[in-house]
NUMARFI-650385 format. One line per 3 residues: their letters; for each residue x, y, z of C-alpha. Coordinates in pm, whole numbers. Example, Ala and Ser with C-alpha at 12.3 -4.5 7.8 and 13.67 -1.06 7.14 Angstrom:
% NUMARFI-650385
as> 1230/-450/780  1367/-106/714
END
This chain:
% NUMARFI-650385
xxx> 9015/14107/12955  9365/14171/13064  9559/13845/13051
xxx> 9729/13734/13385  10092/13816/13369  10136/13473/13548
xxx> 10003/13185/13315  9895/12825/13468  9977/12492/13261
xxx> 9898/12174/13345  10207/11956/13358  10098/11612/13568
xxx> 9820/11414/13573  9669/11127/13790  9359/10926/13845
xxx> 9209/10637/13978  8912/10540/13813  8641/10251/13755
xxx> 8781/10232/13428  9148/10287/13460  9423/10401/13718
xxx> 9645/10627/13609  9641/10894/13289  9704/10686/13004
xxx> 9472/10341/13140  9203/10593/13198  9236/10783/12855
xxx> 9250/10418/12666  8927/10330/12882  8769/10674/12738
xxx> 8874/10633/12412  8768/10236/12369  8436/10376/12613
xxx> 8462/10136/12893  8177/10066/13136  8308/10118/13480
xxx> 7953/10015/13588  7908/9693/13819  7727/9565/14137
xxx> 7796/9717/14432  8057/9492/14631  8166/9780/14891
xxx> 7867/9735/15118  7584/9537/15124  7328/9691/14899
xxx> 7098/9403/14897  6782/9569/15041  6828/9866/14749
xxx> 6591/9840/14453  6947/9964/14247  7265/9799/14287
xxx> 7501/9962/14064  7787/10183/14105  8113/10290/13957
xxx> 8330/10118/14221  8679/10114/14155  8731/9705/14147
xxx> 9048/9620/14306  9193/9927/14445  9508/9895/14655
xxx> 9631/10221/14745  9963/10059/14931  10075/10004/14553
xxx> 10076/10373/14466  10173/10584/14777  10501/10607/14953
xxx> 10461/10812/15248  10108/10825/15372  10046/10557/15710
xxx> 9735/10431/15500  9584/10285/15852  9560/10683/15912
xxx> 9312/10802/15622  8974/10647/15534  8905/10520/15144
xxx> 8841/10907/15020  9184/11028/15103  9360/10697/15011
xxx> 9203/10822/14652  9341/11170/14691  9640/11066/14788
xxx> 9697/10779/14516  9586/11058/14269  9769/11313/14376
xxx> 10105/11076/14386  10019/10945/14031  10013/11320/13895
xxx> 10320/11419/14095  10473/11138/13907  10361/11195/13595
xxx> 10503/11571/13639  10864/11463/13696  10918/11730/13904
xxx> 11170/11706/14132  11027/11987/14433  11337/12159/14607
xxx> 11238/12262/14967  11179/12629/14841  10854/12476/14609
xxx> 10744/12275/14912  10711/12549/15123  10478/12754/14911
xxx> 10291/12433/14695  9954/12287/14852  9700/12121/14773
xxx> 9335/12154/14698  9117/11900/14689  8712/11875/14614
xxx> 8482/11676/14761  8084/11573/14774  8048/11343/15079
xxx> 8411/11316/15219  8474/10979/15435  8106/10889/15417
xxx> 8218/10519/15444  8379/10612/15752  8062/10749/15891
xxx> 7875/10442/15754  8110/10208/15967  8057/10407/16234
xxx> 7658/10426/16206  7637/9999/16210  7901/9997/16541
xxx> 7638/10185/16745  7334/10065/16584  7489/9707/16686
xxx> 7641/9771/17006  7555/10097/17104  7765/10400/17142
xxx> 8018/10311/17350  8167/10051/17100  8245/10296/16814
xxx> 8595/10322/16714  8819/10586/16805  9017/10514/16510
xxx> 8737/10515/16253  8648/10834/16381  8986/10988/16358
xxx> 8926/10935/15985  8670/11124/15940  8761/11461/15876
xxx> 8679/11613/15549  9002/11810/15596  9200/11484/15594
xxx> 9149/11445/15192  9372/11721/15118  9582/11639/15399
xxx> 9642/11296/15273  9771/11439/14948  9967/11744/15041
xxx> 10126/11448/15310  10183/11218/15044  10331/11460/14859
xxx> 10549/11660/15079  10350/11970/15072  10326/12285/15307
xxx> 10176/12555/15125  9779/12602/15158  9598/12301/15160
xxx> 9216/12326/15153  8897/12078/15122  8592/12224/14932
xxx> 8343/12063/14938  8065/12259/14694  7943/11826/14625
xxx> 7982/11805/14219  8121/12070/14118  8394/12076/14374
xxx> 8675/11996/14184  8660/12255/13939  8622/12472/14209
xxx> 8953/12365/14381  9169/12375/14000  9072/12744/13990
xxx> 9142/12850/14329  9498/12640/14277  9541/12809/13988
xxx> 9444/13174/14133  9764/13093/14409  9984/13061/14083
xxx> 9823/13329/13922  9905/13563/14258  10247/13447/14286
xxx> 10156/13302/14604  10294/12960/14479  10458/12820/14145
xxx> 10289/12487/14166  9981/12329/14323  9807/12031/14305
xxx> 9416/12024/14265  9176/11777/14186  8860/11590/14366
xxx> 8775/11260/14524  8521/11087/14654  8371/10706/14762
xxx> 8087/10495/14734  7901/10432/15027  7570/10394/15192
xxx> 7480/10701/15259  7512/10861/14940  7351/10570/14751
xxx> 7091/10603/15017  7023/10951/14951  7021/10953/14593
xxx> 6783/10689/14576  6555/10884/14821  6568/11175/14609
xxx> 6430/10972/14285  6772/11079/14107  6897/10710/14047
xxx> 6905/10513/13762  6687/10214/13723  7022/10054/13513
xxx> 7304/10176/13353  7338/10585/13245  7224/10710/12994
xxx> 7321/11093/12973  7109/11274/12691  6925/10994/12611
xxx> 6544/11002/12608  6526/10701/12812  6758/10858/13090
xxx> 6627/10730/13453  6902/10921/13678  7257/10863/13828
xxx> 7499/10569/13893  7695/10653/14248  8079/10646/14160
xxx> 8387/10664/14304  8768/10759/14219  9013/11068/14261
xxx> 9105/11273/13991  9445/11531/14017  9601/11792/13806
xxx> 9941/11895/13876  9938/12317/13777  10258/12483/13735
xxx> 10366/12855/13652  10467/12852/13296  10765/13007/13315
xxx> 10862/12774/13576  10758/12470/13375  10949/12558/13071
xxx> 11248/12610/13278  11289/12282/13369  11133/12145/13004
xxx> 10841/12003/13153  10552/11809/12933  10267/12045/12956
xxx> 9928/11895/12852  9749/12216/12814  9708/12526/12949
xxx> 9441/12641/13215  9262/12947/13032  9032/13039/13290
xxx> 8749/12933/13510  8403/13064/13614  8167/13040/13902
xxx> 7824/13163/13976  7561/13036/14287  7177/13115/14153
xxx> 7053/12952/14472  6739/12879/14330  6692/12549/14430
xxx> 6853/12318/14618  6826/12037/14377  6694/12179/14075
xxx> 6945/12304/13833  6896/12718/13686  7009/12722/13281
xxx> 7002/13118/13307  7277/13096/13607  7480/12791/13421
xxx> 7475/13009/13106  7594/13335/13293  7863/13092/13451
xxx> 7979/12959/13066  7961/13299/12999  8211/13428/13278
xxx> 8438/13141/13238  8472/13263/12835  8515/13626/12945
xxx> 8816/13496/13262  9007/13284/12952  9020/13555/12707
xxx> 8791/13348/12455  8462/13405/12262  8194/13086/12227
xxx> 8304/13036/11846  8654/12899/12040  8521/12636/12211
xxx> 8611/12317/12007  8489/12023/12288  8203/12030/12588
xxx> 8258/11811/12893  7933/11792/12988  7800/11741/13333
xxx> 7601/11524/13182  7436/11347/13522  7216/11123/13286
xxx> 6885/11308/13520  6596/11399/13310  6588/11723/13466
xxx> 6984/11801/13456  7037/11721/13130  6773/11928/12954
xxx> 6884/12256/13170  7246/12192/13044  7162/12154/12697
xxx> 6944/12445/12737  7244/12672/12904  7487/12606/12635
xxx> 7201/12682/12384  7181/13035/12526  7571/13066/12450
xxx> 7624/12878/12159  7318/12908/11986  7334/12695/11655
xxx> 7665/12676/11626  7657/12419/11885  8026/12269/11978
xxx> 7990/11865/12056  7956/11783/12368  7945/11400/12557
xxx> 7924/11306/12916  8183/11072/13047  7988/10955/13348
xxx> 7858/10764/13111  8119/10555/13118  8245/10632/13508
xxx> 7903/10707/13685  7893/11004/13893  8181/11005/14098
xxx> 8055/11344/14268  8319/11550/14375  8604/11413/14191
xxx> 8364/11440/13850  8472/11806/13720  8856/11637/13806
xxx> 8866/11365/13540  8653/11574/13298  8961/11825/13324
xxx> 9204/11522/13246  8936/11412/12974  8940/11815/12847
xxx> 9335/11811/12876  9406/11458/12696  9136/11545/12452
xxx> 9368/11816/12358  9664/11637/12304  9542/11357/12145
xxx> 9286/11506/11892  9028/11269/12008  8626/11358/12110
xxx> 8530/11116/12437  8214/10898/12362  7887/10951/12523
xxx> 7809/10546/12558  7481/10394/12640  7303/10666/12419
xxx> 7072/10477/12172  6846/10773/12052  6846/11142/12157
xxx> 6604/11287/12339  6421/11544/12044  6392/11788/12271
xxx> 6708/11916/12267  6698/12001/11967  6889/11928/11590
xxx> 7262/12033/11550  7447/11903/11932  7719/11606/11832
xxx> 7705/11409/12161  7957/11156/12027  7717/10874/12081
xxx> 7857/10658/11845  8245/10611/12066  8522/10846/12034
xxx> 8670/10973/11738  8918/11216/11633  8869/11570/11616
xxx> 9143/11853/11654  9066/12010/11976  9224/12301/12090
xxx> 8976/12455/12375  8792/12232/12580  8496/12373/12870
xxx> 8458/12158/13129  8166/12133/13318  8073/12115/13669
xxx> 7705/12177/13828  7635/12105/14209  7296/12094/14436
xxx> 7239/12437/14577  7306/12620/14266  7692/12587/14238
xxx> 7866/12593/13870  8187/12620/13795  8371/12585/13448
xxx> 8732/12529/13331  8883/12586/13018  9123/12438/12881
xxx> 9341/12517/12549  9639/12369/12349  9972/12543/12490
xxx> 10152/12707/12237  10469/12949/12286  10356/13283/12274
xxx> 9993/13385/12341  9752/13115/12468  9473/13003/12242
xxx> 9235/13266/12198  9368/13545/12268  9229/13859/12028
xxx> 9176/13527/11760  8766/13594/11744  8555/13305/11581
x> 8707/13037/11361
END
């Protein structure tokens, strides 16, 4: 393909996580493979057979924003915004009221202020309609995630929810990065978050997709999902723009790819995922032999994660690349997932380091011999092209790629297999 004149680097990064806020806590919880696992304490969950989630202990976003009225926004945006503010941050950029004007934010999301809704629900179960709160219900918006951040931030260029559920936030770093790569903007921020709450645990649980403990991606014991929480944001910048003002850049976004099978609502399609690895490969100007690291989706589902492993076999064949899930470590946190598994991708990269798949005590045989799923904790590895995953209900996939920046041509380009 014809590389985009206009390239997109990744120059801030922020999180808030059961396992660490901010880029570097969260990479030293990856690397030492933290459990952000614990019993639910954000509603009462007592009359639920499963009562674990990745809850994000402690959480006071009042520490981390500056602008936001936090009374405003429900828990989901106080993530986006506390991510988004951490990234900024981590950037150093300084935006002049020229960047402002064209920079926005996108933002993905699963269940958007779900809590919200859940307060909501128990005012007029207990009192009836009249009693709900006017104020709760200002919250809950799904718009008001990437409001809260492209507030926080300062922001007036386009500033968009999507919420394609777990895939979402890979969906919103390439359409960021498709306003940089248009010249419609020189920097965006894009990411994902999402809460625990009722509803969601509720509705997992209903569909059978739960775990019956802790998860356990690609192991042959796997029993399902652990609900999580967080927000995860990427600050992209135009290159040229970066380098002008000497910026850190993490790594460089390659490319992305999408596809929809539609073939079930719930059930995963490895012939659409594999087209979708495929595309994303074609968009960054790589071949499969490039890819150094997999980000798995890695739901810990018996049905998800022998699909995956069947996708990537399509594409990769033998020559397998490893490949670990890091909601073993986080849970699901839904649409902000495919958000920290781009941070996970990016500090990968710059650290030389393979995240752990933890929990994993023997491998389910049918995948197969030859797939490193890094079950024994993180260890070093030079990485320099990492695919991040991201699979949703209703057929939606989307993949970033991620490579080590180097002046000149990005990683890949006309290299063919190593």
């Amino acid at each position: 393909m014809t590389r985009p004149a206009r390239r997109v680097v990744v120059t801030g990064m922020g999180c808030v996580s059961s396992i660490g806020t901010g880029v570097e806590e969260f990479t030293e919880g990856i690397k030492a493979g933290l459990s952000g696992v614990s019993e639910i304490a954000s509603f009462d969950a007592g009359d639920f057979p499963v009562r674990l989630a990745g809850e994000v202990q402690g959480f006071d976003p009042a520490a981390i924003v500056r602008t936001i009225d936090l009374d405003d926004w429900g828990r989901t945006a106080h993530f986006a915004a506390a991510a988004a503010r951490l990234a900024m941050d981590d950037s150093g950029l300084e935006l002049d009221e020229e960047t402002r004007a064209t920079a926005g934010a996108i933002i993905g999301t699963t269940n958007g202020e779900a809590p919200s809704v859940d307060t909501l629900t128990h005012q007029w179960l207990d009192g009836g309609p009249s009693t709900l709160s006017a104020d709760v219900a200002h919250r809950i918006s799904a718009g008001n995630i990437a409001a809260a951040a492209a507030t926080e931030l300062g922001l007036y260029g386009e500033t968009v929810v999507i919420p394609t559920a777990c895939s979402a936030a890979n969906y919103a770093i390439g359409s960021a990065a498709d306003k940089i790569i248009a010249g419609e903007a020189d920097v965006m921020v894009a990411g994902g978050a999402d809460s625990v709450n009722r509803f969601t645990h509720a509705g997992f649980l209903s569909l059978g997709a739960v775990a019956d403990g802790v998860p356990r991606p690609f192991d042959q014991d796997r029993s399902g999902i652990v609900t999580a929480e967080g927000g995860a944001v990427l600050v992209l910048e135009e290159l040229e723009h970066a380098k002008r003002r000497g910026a850190h850049i993490y790594a460089e976004l390659l490319g992305y790819g999408l596809s929809c099978d539609a073939h079930h609502i719930v059930h995963p399609d490895a012939e659409s995922i594999a087209t979708c690895i495929r595309r994303a490969h074609a968009n960054s100007g790589i071949v499969a032999e490039d890819v150094d690291y997999i980000c798995a989706h890695g739901t810990g589902t018996p049905t998800n994660d022998i699909t995956e492993v069947t996708a990537t076999r399509l594409v990769f064949g033998d020559e397998h690349p490893p490949m670990s899930s890091i909601k073993s470590m986080l849970g699901h946190t839904m649409g902000a997932a495919s958000g920290f598994g781009a941070i996970a991708c990016c500090k990968a990269i710059e650290d030389a380091f393979l995240p752990p798949t933890i929990n994993l005590r023997t491998v389910d045989p049918a995948f197969g011999e030859g797939i490193d799923f890094v079950g024994n904790g993180a260890k070093g590895a030079a990485v320099r092209v990492a695919q991040n995953h991201g699979f949703a209900f209703g057929g939606n996939n989307a993949i970033t790629i991620f490579g080590a920046y180097a002046d000149g041509e990005p990683v890949g380009a006309g290299e063919g297999p190593r």
